[in-house]
FIRORO-698537 format. One record per residue (C-alpha): residue number from 0; x negated, y, z negated. Coordinates in steps of 0.001 Angstrom, whole numbers, plus 500000, padded with zeros to 6 digits. Each point is the difference from the previous one (the first is absolute). Example, Ala and Ser with C-alpha at 12.3 -4.5 7.8 and 13.67 -1.06 7.14 Angstrom:
! FIRORO-698537
PT  ronu      xx      yy      zz
PT     0  487700  495500  492200
PT     1  498630  503440  500660
***
This chain:
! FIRORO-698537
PT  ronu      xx      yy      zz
PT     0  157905  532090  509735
PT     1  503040  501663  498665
PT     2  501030  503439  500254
PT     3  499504  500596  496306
PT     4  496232  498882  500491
PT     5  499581  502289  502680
PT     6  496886  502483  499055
PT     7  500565  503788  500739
PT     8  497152  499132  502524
PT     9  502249  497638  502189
PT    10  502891  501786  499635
PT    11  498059  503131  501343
PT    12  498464  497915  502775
PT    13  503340  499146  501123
PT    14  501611  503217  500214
PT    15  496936  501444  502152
PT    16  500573  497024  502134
PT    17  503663  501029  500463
PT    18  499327  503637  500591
PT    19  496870  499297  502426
PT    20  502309  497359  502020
PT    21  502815  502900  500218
PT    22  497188  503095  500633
PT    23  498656  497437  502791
PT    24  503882  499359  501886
PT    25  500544  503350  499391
PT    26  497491  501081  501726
PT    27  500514  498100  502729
PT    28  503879  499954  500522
PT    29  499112  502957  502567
PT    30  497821  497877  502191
PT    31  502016  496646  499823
PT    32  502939  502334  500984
PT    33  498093  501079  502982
PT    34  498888  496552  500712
PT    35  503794  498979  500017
PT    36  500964  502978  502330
PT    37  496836  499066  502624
PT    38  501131  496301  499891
PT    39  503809  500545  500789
PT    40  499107  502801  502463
PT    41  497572  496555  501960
PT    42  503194  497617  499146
PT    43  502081  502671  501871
PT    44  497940  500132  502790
PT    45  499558  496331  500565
PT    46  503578  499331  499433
PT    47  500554  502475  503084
PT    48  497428  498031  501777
PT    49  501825  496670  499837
PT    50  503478  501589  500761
PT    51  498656  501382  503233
PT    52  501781  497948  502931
PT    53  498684  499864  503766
PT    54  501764  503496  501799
PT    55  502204  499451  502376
PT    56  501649  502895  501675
PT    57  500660  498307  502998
PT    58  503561  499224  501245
PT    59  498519  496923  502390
PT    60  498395  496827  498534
PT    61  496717  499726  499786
PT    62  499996  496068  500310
PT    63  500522  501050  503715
PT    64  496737  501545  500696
PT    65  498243  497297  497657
PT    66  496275  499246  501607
PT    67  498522  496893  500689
PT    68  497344  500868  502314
PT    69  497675  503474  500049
PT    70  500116  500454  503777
PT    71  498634  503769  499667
PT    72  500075  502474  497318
PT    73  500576  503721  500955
PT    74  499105  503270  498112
PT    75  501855  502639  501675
PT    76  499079  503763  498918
PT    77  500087  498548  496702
PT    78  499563  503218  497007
PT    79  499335  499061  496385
PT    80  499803  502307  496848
PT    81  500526  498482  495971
PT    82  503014  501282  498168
PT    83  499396  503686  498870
PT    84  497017  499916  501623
PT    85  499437  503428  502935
PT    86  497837  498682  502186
PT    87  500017  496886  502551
PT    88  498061  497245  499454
PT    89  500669  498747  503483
PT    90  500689  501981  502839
PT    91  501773  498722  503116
PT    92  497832  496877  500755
PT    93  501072  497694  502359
PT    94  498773  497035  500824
PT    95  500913  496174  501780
PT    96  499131  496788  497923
PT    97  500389  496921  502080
PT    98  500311  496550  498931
PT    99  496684  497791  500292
PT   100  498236  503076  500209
PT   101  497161  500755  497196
PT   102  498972  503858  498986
PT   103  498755  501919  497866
PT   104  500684  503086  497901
PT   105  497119  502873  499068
PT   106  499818  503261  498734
PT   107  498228  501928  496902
PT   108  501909  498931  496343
PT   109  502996  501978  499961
PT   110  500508  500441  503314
PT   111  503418  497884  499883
PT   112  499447  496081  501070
PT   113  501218  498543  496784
PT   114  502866  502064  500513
PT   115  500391  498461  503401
PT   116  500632  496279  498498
PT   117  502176  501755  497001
PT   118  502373  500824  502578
PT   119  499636  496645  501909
PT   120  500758  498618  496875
PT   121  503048  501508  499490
PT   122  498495  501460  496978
PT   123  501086  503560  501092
PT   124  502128  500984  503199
PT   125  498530  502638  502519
PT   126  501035  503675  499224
PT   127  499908  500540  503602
PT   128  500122  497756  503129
PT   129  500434  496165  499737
PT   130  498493  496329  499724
PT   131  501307  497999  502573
PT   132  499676  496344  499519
PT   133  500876  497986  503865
PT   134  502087  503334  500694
PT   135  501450  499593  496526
PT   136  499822  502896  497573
PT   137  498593  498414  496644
PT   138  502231  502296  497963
PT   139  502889  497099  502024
PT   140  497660  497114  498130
PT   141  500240  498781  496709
PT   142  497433  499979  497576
PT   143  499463  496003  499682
PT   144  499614  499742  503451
PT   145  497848  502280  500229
PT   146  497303  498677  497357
PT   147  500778  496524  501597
PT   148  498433  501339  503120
PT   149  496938  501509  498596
PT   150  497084  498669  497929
PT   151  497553  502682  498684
PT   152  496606  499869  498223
PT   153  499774  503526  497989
PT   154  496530  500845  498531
PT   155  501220  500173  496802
PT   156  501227  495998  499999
PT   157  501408  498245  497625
PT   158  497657  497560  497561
PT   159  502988  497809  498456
PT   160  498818  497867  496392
PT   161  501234  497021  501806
PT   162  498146  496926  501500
PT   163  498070  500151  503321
PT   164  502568  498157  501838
PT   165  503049  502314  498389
PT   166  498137  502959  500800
PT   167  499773  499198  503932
PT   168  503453  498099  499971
PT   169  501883  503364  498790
PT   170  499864  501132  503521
PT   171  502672  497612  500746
PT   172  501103  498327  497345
PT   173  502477  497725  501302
PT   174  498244  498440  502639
PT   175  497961  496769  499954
PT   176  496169  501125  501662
PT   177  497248  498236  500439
PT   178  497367  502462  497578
PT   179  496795  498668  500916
PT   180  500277  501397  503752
PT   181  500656  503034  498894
PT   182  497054  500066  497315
PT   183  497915  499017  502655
PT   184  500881  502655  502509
PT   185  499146  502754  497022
PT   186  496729  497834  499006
PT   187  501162  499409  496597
PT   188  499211  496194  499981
PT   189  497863  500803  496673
PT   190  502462  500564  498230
PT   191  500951  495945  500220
PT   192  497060  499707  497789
PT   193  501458  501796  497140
PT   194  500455  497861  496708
PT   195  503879  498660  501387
PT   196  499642  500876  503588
PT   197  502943  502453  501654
PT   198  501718  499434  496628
PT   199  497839  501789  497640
PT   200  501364  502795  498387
PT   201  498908  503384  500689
PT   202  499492  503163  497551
PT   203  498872  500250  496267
PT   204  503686  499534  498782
PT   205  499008  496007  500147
PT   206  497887  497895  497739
PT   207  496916  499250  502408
PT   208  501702  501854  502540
PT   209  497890  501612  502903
PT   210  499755  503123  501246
PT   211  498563  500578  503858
PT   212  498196  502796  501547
PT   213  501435  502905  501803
PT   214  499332  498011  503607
PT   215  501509  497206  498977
PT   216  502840  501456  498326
PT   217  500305  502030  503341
PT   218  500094  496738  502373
PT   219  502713  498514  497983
PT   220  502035  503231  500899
PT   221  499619  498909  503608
PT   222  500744  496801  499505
PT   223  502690  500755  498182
PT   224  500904  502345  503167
PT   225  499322  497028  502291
PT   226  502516  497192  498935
PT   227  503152  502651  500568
PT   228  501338  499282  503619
PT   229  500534  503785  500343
PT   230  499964  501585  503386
PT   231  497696  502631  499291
PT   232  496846  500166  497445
PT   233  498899  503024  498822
PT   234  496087  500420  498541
PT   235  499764  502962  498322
PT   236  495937  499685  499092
PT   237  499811  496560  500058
PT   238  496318  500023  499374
PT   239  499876  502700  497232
PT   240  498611  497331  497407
PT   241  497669  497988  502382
PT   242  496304  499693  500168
PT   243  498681  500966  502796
PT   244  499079  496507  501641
PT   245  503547  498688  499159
PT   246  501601  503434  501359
PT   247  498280  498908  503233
PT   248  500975  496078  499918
PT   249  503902  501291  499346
PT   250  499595  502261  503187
PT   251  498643  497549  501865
PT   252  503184  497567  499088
PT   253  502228  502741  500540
PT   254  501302  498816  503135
PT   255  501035  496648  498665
PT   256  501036  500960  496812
PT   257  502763  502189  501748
PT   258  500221  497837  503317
PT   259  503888  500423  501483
PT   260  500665  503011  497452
PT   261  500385  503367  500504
PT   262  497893  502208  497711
PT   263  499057  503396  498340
PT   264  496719  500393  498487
PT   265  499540  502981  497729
PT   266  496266  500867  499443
PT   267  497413  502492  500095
PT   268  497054  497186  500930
PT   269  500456  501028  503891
PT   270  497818  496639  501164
PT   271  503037  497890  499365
PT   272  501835  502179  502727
PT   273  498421  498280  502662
PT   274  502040  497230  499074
PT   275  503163  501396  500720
PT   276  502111  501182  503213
PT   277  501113  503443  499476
PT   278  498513  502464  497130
PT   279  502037  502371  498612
PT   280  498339  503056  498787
PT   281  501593  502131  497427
PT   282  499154  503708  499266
PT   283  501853  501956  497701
PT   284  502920  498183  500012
PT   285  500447  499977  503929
PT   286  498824  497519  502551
PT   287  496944  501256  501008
PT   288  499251  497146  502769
PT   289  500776  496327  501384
PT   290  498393  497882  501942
PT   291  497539  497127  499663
PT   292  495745  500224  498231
PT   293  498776  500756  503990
PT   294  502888  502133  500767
PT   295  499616  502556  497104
PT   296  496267  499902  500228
PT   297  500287  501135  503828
PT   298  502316  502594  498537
PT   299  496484  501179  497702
PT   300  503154  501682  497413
PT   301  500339  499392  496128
PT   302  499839  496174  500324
PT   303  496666  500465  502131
PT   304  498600  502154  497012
PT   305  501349  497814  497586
PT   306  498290  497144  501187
PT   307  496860  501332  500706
PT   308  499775  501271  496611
PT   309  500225  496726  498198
PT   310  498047  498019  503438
PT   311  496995  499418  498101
PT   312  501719  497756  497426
PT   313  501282  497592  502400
PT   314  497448  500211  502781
PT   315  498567  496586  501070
***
């Protein structure tokens, strides 16, 4: 069609178009401007993040106080508060971790055990008082070796859209392991019978790809936990996703499964302290008491109540 056979109709039709497609840009220059600002503001912050380098205000080199072996870890009148925060979080705990040793850490939520491993972790460094790794202050350590020597299980683990095998063999991922032992220790031998065995994919992301329950998902987080050679393993709820009847089968292996390692279990189920050597109790972000399940229930204090008060769901 020509432009000389254009009706008055098209022609009108067109120059609505034009004016609707400007009214509608128009109207939202102010919004796609404030998308742009938001978006640069996130590019400016993750730009920061990957130009942060490992601090070092230390004359000596750290490759000198570079651990191989936990022997003992040491809190000593260690003081925590957040940045701009007023109040403490932690307030002079001190406490003795010894290698081969298993415990446990309790308390109410908030009362400041995830902090604890933050700190272990190197995540954050004590406001007050120090972390002493064989005599070592950790502050002296650098941050690789310090992961290298721990292997932690958070409650809120990871569920990678990766195969079976991929998602156990991230926990050390340039080592050669033999899977199925580990599978078996977690009693996850099922998940052989999946349509291509430890190489299925997992997660919707996949055609045919399978997605696994919240237990399952849970004891491939502590397998994934279990084929690091770390020194010490840290279980922060390991049972939050479990049935009941395999919470008790994976306290019942809990000996084996962390057989010649030292360990920290975090969790408010206060059966699985029986398991362990020492309890630490935390109350209000101060060590409240130590000693082992018959010690503390002698003691008839806040891990006496404590116990008592959830006895019924773990009676025999």
């Amino acid at each position: 069609m020509s432009m000389l056979s254009l009706s008055y109709g098209y022609i009108f039709s067109y120059i609505t178009t034009i004016f609707q497609i400007e009214g509608n840009i128009i109207d939202k220059i102010p919004s796609l401007i404030g998308d742009v600002v938001t978006g640069l503001s996130y590019i400016k912050e993750l730009n920061r993040y990957f130009g942060f380098t490992e601090e070092n205000d230390f004359s000596v080199d750290k490759e000198k106080f570079k651990i191989d072996k936990i022997e003992n870890i040491e809190f000593k009148d260690v003081s925590f508060k957040y940045p701009d925060a007023n109040n403490f979080v932690l307030k002079n705990i001190s406490f003795v971790i010894s290698s081969g040793k298993h415990y446990a850490l309790i308390g109410k939520n908030g009362c400041g055990k995830s902090t604890i491993v933050k700190l272990l972790l190197k995540f954050y460094s004590p406001t007050e008082g120090k972390i002493l790794i064989n005599g070592i202050d950790i502050e002296l350590i650098s941050q690789e070796n310090v992961y290298n020597l721990f292997s932690v299980v958070f409650q809120d683990f990871a569920r990678y859209q990766l195969t079976v095998r991929e998602n156990i063999l991230l926990g050390s991922p340039t080592k050669k392991l033999d899977i199925e032992s580990v599978i078996e220790q977690v009693n996850l031998k099922e998940l052989n019978n999946l349509p291509n065995g430890l190489d299925t994919f997992l997660g919707k992301i996949y055609e045919n790809g399978i997605d696994l329950s919240g237990g399952q998902w849970q004891k491939i987080a502590i397998a994934r936990s279990l084929v690091r050679k770390s020194q010490l393993r840290i279980l922060d709820e390991p049972t939050a996703s479990l049935d009941p009847l395999e919470e008790s089968r994976l306290y019942q292996d809990y000996q084996s499964l962390l057989l010649g390692n030292t360990a920290i279990l975090i969790t408010h189920r206060l059966g699985a302290t029986k398991l362990v050597d020492k309890i630490i109790v935390i109350d209000e972000g101060t060590v409240k008491e130590i000693g082992s399940h018959d010690e503390l229930m002698k003691k008839k204090d806040l891990y006496f109540r404590m116990f008592n008060s959830q006895k019924e769901w773990y009676d025999e």
